[in-house]
C-alpha positions as CSV (number, residue, x, y, z in Angstrom):
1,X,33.7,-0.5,-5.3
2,X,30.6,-2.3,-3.2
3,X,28.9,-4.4,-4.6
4,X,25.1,-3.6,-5.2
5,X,22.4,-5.6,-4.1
6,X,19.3,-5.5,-6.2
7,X,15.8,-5.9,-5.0
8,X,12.7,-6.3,-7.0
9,X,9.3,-6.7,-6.5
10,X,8.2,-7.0,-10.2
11,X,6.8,-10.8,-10.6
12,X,4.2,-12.6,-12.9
13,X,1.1,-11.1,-10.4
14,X,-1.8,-9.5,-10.7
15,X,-0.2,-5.6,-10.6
16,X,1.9,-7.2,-13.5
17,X,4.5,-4.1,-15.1
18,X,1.3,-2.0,-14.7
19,X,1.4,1.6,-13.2
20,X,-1.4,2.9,-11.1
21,X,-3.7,4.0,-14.2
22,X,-2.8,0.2,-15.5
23,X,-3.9,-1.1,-12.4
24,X,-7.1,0.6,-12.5
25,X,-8.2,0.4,-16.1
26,X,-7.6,-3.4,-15.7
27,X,-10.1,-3.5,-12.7
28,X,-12.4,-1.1,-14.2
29,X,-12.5,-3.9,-17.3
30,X,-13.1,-6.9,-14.6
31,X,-9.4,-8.2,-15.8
32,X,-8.5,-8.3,-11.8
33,X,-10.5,-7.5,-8.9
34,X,-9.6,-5.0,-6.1
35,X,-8.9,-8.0,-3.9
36,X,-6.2,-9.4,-6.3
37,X,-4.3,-6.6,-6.6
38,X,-4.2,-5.8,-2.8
39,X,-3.1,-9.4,-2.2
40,X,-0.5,-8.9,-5.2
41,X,0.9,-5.8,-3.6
42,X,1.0,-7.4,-0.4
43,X,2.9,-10.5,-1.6
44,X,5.0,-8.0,-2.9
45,X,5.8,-6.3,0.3
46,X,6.6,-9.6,2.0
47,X,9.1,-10.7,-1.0
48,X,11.0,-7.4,-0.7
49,X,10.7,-6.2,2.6
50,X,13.1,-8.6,5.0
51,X,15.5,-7.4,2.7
52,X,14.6,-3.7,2.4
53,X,12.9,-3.0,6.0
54,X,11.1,-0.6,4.7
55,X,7.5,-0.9,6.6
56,X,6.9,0.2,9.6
57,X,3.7,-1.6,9.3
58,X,1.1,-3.1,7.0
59,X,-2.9,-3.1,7.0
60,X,-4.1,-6.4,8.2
61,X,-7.1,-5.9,6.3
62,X,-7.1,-8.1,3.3
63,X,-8.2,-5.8,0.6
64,X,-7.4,-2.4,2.2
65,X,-9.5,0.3,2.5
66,X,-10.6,1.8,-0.2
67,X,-13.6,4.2,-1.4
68,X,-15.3,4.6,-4.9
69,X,-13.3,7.5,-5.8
70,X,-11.5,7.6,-9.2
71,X,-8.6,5.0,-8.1
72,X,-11.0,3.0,-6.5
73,X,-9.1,-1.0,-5.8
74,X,-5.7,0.5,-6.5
75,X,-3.9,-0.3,-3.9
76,X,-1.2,2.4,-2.6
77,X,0.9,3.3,0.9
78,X,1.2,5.8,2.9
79,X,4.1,7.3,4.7
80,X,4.6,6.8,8.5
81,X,4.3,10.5,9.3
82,X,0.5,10.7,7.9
83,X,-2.4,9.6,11.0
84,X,-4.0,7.0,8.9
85,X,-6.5,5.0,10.8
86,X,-5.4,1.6,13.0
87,X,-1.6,2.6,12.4
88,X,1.0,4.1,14.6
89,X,2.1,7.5,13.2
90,X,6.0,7.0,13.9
91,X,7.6,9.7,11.7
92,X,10.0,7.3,10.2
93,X,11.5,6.8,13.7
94,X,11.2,4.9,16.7
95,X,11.5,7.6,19.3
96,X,7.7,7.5,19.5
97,X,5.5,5.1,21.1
98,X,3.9,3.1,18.6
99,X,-0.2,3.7,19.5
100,X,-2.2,3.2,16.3
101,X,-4.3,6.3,16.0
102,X,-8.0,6.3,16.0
103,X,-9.0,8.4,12.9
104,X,-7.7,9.2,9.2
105,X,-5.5,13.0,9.0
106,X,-6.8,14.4,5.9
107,X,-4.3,13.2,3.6
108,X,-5.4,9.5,4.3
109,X,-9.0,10.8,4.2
110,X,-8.1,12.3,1.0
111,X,-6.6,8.4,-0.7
112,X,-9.4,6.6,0.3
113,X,-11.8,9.0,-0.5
114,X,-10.1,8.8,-4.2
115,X,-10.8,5.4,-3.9
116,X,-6.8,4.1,-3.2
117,X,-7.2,0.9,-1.0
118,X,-4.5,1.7,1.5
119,X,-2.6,-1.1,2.6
């Protein structure tokens, strides 16, 4: 039998053991800001992802994108098959030219609208 390698994210952060309706009640109640939990979940991503490969890319913007929606600060991804603005839509391959698209599809519209930062 293989042995399995395990990969986790989960460390002493700002995101903490919290879901997404953790991670917003504790902003909503100034126990983190938006920008703390983006920079958690990106620390996150760079822990786990040289092992995983899982991104085809990340937001450069420090706090993501977000609205004032319901989940506003909560930071969240998006699949590679949705046009979200300043990213390549690859389709989880790289048969495709990677050009970073110029406007949200309506699902992104849709997560930041709600408030999601999008990283």
């Amino acid at each position: 039998m293989p042995s399995v390698r395990r990969v986790s994210a989960f460390t002493d952060d700002a995101l903490g053991q919290d879901d997404a309706l953790g991670v917003r009640q504790r902003i909503l109640d100034g126990e983190i800001t938006a920008k703390e939990a983006a920079s958690a979940a990106y620390a996150r991503i760079a822990k786990v992802n040289p092992k995983l490969n899982a991104m085809a890319a990340v937001s450069t913007d420090p706090l993501g994108d977000h609205g004032d929606g319901f989940w506003e600060g909560v930071p969240t991804l998006l699949k590679d098959n949705i046009d979200a603005r300043g990213t390549a839509t690859m389709h989880g391959t790289d048969a495709f030219e990677p050009r970073p698209v110029a406007r949200d599809g309506e699902t992104a519209k849709a997560f930041r609208i709600s408030g999601f930062s999008v990283l």
